[in-house]
C-alpha positions in Angstrom: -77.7 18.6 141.2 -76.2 19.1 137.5 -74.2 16.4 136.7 -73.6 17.4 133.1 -70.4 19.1 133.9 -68.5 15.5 134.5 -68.0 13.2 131.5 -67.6 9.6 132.1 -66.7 8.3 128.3 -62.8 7.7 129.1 -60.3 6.7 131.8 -58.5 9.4 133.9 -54.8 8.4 133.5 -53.6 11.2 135.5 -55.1 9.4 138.2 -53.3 5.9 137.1 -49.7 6.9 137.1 -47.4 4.9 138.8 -45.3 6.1 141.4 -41.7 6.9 141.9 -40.9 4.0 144.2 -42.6 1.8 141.2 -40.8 3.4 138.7 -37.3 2.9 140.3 -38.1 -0.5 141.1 -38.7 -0.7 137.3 -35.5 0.9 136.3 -33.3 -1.4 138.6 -35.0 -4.0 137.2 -34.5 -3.1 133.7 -30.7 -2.1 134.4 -30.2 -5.6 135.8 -31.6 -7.3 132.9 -29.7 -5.1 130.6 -26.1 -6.3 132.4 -27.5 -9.1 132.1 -27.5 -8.6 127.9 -24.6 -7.1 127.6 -22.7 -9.5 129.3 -23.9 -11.8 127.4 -23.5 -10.0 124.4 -19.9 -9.3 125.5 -18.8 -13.2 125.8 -20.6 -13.9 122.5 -18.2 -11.0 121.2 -15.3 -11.8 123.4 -15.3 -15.6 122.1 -15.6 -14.4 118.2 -13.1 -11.5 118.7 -11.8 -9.6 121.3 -10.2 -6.9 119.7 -13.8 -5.7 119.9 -14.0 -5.5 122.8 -10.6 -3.7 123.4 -12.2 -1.2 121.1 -15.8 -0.4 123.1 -13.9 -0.3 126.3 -12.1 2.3 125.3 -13.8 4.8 128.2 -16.3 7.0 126.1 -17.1 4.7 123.4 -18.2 1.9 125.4 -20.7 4.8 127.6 -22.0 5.7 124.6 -22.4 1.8 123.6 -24.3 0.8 126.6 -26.6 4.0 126.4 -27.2 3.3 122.8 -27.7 -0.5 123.4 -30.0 0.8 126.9 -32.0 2.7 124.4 -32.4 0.2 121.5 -33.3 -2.8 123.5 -36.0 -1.1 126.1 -37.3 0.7 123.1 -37.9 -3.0 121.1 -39.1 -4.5 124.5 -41.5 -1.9 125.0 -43.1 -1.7 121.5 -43.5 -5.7 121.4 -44.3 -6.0 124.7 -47.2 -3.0 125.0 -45.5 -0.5 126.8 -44.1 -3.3 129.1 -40.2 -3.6 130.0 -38.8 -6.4 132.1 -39.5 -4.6 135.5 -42.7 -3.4 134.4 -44.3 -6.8 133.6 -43.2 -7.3 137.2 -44.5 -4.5 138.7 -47.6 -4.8 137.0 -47.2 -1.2 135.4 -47.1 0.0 131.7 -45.9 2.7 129.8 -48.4 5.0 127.7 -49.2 7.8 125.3 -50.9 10.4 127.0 -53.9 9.3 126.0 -53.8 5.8 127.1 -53.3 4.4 123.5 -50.4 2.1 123.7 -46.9 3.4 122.7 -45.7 3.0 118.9 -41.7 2.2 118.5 -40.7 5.5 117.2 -42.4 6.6 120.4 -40.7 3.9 122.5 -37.2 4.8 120.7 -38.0 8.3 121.3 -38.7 7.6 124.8 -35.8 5.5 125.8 -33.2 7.9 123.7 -34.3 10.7 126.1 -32.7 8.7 128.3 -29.0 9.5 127.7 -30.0 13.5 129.1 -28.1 13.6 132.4 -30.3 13.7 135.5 -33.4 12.8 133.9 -33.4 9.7 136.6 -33.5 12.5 139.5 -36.6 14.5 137.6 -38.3 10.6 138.6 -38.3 10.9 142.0 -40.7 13.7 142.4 -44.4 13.3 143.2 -46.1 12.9 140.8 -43.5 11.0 138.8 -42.8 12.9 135.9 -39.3 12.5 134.4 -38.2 14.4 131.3 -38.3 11.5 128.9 -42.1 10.9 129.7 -42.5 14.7 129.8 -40.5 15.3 126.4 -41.6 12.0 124.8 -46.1 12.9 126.0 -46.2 9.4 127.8 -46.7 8.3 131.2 -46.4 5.1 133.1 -49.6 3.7 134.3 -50.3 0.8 136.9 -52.6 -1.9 135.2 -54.6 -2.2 138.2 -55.7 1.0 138.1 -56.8 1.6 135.1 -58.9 -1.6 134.9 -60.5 -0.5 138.1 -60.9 2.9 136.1 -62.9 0.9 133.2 -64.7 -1.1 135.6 -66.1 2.1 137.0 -66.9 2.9 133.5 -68.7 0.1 132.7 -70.9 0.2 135.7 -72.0 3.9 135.1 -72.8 3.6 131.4 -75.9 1.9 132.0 -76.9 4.8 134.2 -75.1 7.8 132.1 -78.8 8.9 129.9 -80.6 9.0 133.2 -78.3 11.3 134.7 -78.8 13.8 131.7 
C-alpha cells in the first residue's frame, strides 16, 4: 500500500462546512439581534432628535441604513469575536479564510458588505452551502466541532506519520 499520496499536516475544511440549515439558523439569529440594535439605536435617536429619524425613514435611505449598519456591526462582531456572530456562537459554528486562519476585519467588512447583492441569501441554501459573499469574499463557515475532531485526528496520526513513509 503507498500511503505517500495522502498528507496529514492540516485540517480539511471542505469537509467542516456548516450546513444551510446552520447557516440560516445563523442568519435569523443575527437579523434578530440586529432589530434588536437598531431599535435600540432608534429610541436612543428618537429621544435626542426625531427629525432623524423622519430623515432615515424616508423609504430608500433608511434600506440603505439598515444594510450599511447590517454590514458594519456583523463585520466588528466577527473580527472581535473570531469569525463568530451572535447566531454563530450559538450554533457552535465560525466563519473562516479558506484556509482556516481566522478572518481579519477588512475581510469580515468585505464579507458582510457582499451582503447588500440581492439573492445572495438564496445562493445559501444549496448543498454545499456556498453563498456569494463566502464565495466572493474566499471564506467559509465552519462547525467547531468538526474541525476539533479534524485536529484530534491529526494529532493521533502524527506519532505514526514517519512509519507510514
Amino acid at each position: 500500500m503507498d500511503f505517500n499520496i495522502h498528507t496529514y499536516d492540516q485540517v480539511d475544511y471542505r469537509y467542516c462546512r456548516a450546513s444551510s440549515g446552520l447557516r440560516l439558523a445563523n442568519y435569523l439569529i443575527d437579523v434578530i439581534f440586529i432589530y434588536i440594535l437598531m431599535f435600540a439605536l432608534g429610541f436612543i435617536i428618537a429621544f435626542i432628535d426625531p427629525g432623524i429619524i423622519d430623515f432615515i425613514d424616508d423609504g430608500i435611505t433608511g434600506r440603505i441604513f439598515k444594510m450599511v449598519f447590517y454590514g458594519v456591526i456583523m463585520s466588528f462582531t466577527e473580527a472581535m469575536l473570531n469569525g463568530k456572530s451572535i447566531g454563530k456562537l450559538i450554533t457552535r459554528t465560525r466563519a473562516v479564510n479558506l484556509d482556516g486562519s481566522d478572518l481579519s476585519l477588512e475581510k469580515s467588512f468585505t464579507r458582510n458588505l457582499i451582503r447588500i447583492v440581492p439573492f445572495d441569501g438564496i445562493t445559501a441554501l444549496a448543498t454545499p452551502s456556498v453563498p456569494w459573499h463566502d464565495k466572493w469574499s474566499d471564506t467559509m463557515v465552519v462547525v467547531d466541532k468538526k474541525v476539533a475532531l479534524q485536529q484530534r485526528h491529526l494529532d493521533l496520526i502524527e506519532p505514526f506519520k514517519n512509519q507510514i513513509q
